[in-house]
N, C-alpha and C positions, 0 to 999 in steps of 0.2 A: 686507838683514839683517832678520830677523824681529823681532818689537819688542812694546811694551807694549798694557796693557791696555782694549780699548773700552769707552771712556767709559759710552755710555748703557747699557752692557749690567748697569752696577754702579751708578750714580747713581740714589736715588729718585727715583721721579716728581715731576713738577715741579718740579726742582730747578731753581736759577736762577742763574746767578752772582753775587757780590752788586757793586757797580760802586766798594767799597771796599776790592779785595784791596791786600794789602801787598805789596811786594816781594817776587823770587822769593827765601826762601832756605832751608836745611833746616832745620824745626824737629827722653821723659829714657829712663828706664829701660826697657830691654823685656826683659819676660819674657815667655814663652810659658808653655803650663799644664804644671807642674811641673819647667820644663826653662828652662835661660839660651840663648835663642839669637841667638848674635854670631859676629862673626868675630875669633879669638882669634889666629891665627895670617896672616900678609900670603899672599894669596892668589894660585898665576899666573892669569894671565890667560887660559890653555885651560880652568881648572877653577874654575868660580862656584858657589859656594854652592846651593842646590836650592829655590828658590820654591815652595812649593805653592799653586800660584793657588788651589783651591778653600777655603784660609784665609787669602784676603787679598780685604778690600773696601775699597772703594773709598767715601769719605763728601762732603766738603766742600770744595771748591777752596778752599785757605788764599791763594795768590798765583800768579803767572806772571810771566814773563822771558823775557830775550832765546834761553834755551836751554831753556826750558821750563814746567811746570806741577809745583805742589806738593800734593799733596791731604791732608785729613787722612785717615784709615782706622782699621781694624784687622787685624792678623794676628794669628791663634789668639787672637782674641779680645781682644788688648789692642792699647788705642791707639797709632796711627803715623803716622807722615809718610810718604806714596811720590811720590816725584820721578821724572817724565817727561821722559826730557829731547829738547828739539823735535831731529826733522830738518833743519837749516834748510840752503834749498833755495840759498843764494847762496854760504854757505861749510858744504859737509859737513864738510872735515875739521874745521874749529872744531868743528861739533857733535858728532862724536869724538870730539875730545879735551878737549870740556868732560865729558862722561860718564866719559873714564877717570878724568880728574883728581878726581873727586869720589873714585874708590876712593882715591886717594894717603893716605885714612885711614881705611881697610875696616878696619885690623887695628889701629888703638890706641883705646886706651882713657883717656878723661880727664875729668874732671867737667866741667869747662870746654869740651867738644868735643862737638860734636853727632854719632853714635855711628851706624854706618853698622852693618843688620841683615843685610843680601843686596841683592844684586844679581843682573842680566841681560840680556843681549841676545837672551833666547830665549822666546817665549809660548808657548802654546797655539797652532794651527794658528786656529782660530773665533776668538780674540784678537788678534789682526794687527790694528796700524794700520799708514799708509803715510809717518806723520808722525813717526814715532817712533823713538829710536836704543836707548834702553835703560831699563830702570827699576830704583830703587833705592829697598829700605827704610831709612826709618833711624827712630831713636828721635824721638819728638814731645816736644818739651819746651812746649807750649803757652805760654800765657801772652800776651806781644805782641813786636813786635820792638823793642830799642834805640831805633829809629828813629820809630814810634809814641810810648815811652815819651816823648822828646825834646820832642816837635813835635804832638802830640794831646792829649796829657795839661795839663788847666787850672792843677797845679804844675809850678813849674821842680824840676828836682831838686838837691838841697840839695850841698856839697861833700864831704861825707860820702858818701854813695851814689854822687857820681861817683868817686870814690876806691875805693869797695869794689866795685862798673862795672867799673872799671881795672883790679882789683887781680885779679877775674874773667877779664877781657881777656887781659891782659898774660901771666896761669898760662899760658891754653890756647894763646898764642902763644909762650913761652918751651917748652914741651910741645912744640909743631909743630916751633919750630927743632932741638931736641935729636935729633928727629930728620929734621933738614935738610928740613924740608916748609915753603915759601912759601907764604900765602897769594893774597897778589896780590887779595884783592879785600874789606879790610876794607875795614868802615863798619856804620854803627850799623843798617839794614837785615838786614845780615848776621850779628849778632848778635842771639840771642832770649833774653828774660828768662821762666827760671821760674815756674812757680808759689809757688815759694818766696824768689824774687827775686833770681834765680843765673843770672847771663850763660853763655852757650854760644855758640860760634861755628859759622859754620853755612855754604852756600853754596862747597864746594871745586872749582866747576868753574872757577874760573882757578886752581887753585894747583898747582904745579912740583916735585917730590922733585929739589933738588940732588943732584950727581955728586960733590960731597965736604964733607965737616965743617967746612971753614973759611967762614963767612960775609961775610968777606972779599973772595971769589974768583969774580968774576962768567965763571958756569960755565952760566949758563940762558938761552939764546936767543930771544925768544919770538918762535912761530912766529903769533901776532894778539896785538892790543891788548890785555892782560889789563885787569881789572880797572875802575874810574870813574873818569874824568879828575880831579875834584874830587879825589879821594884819590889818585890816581898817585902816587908818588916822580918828582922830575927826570928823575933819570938815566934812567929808564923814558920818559918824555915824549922823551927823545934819540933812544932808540934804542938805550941799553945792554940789555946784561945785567942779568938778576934776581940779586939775592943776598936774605938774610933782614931789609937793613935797611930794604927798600922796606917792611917788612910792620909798621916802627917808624914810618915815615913817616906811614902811612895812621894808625896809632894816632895819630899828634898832630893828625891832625884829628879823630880819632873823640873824642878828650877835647876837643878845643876845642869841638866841637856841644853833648856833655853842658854845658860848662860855661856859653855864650852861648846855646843856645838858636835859632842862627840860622843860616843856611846859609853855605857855607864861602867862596861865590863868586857874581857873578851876572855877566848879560851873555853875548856869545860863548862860545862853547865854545873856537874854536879862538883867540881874544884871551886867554882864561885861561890855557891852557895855552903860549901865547908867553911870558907874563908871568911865571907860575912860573918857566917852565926861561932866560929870558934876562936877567927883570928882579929872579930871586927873593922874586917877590911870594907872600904869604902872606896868610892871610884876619887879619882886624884885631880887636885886643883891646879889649873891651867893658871897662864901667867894674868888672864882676866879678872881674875879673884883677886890679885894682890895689885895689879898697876892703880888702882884709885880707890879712895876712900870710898866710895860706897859700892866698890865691886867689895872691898874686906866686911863692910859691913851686909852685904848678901853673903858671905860666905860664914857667917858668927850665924846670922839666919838660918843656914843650912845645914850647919854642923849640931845645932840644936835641936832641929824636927829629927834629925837621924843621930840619936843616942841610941843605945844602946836599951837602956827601959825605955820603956814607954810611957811613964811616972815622968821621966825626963822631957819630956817633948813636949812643947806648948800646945793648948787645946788648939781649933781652928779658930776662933773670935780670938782669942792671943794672939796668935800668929799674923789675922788678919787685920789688927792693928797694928803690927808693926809693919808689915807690909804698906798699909796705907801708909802710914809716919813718914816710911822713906820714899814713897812716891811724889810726897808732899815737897821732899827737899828735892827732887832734880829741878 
């Protein structure tokens, strides 16, 4: 399958990787010159949008992942993110279907969503790599990721900011479910902060377009491992089916990070995730959960989205009402 763009042939010279990329994930608005171009309408999959490589370069490795490289660039001129996604040579079909899954939100549109321009599986004949399945523009919301913000940054962020985080979050995942799109691979990595300090979710190659409206109705198989064991849902750890409350799940760890500042687990991998799905272990509340009324009341919030069913768990417009409620009191 013919595939994306070589590296050195668009990278300035000397460029270097820097040995502090972030995570792989997608980083707002693209315009071209005088014209909006996105994809307004869901697109099939024989007819992709029309790249014109000779308006699109290639600048700065922003991160990389188990599926691929993120670069920052331009097309027609204004800045963009173009995602690489690897051939990996031990499971193709994963690297397949982590590239379709990223279209799963080619065609909407949402503040809170990191905003897919075009895509391809097709180069240039002189542009052939051998490592490569497809590439994909999307909007650059620069800034850093969630996860930086968290864990880099010499302030904690205040309850307020993790609330209005949340309140970010929770839109562009109540947006996905409505129209039955799982993500399968939040976490504060996966989410980039603006320049103007507006969360966008980012990184759709584990996520799933359910087969019907009810989220309820575990209807999605997965054909590998979606998503980070730390954030998995149970039922996922089993071996069920995905429905939309795995993607509530992953949220109550991503607010428990904002809120401790500390990682969600340590130890084993495969000891963590026995523990979750047999012993319902959960990462443990710091003394900021309980010194004030509304750290206890994010913490009734948290303990909610991560039950155990998934019956138990508030939809995301639940959730993101209550969330707002209590933004409303600081």
């Amino acid at each position: 399958m013919p595939s994306p763009i070589l590296v050195h042939r668009i990278l300035p010279n000397g460029f270097s990787p820097a040995i502090t990329l972030r995570p792989c994930s997608s980083p707002n608005q693209f315009r071209g010159k005088g014209r909006h171009i996105s994809f307004t309408k869901a697109l099939p999959r024989s007819s992709w949008y029309t790249v014109i490589w000779d308006e699109l370069k290639l600048l700065d490795l922003l991160g990389s992942g188990g599926f691929g490289w993120v670069y920052k660039g331009t097309y027609y001129g204004q800045t963009v993110a173009i995602k690489k996604v690897r051939k990996c040579t031990k499971n193709k079909l994963a690297a397949r279907q982590s590239f379709w899954a990223e279209l799963n939100v080619a065609h909407l549109i949402h503040e809170n969503i990191v905003k897919v321009v075009a895509a391809t599986t097709s180069v240039p004949t002189d542009l052939e790599v051998e490592d490569s399945v497809g590439t994909i523009i999307m909007e650059y919301a620069g800034g850093i990721s969630l996860d930086q913000r968290i864990y880099n940054c010499p302030d904690p962020l205040d309850i307020g900011r993790c609330l209005t985080f949340s309140s970010d979050i929770v839109s562009g995942l109540s947006f996905l479910h409505s129209h039955h799109i799982v993500h399968l691979d939040l976490k504060p990595a996966n989410v980039l902060i603006t320049e103007v300090g507006r969360c966008k979710i980012g990184d759709f190659g584990c996520s799933h377009k359910l087969t019907t409206g009810n989220d309820l109705t575990p209807n999605v198989q997965l054909l590998h491992l979606a998503g980070t064991y730390t954030h998995r849902a149970p039922e996922l750890l089993r071996g069920c089916s995905a429905t939309l409350k795995a993607d509530i799940y992953s949220f109550a760890i991503t607010l428990w990070q904002m809120m401790s500042r500390d990682q969600p687990y340590s130890g084993d991998r495969q000891c963590v995730m026995y523990a979750v799905v047999a012993y319902n272990r959960r990462p443990s509340y710091s003394a900021v959960f309980n010194e004030s009324p509304m750290g206890r009341k994010i913490r009734s919030i948290i303990d909610h989205c991560w039950e155990v069913e998934p019956n138990d768990r508030p939809c995301a417009k639940q959730l993101l009402e209550n969330i707002n409620h209590l933004e409303a009191q600081i």
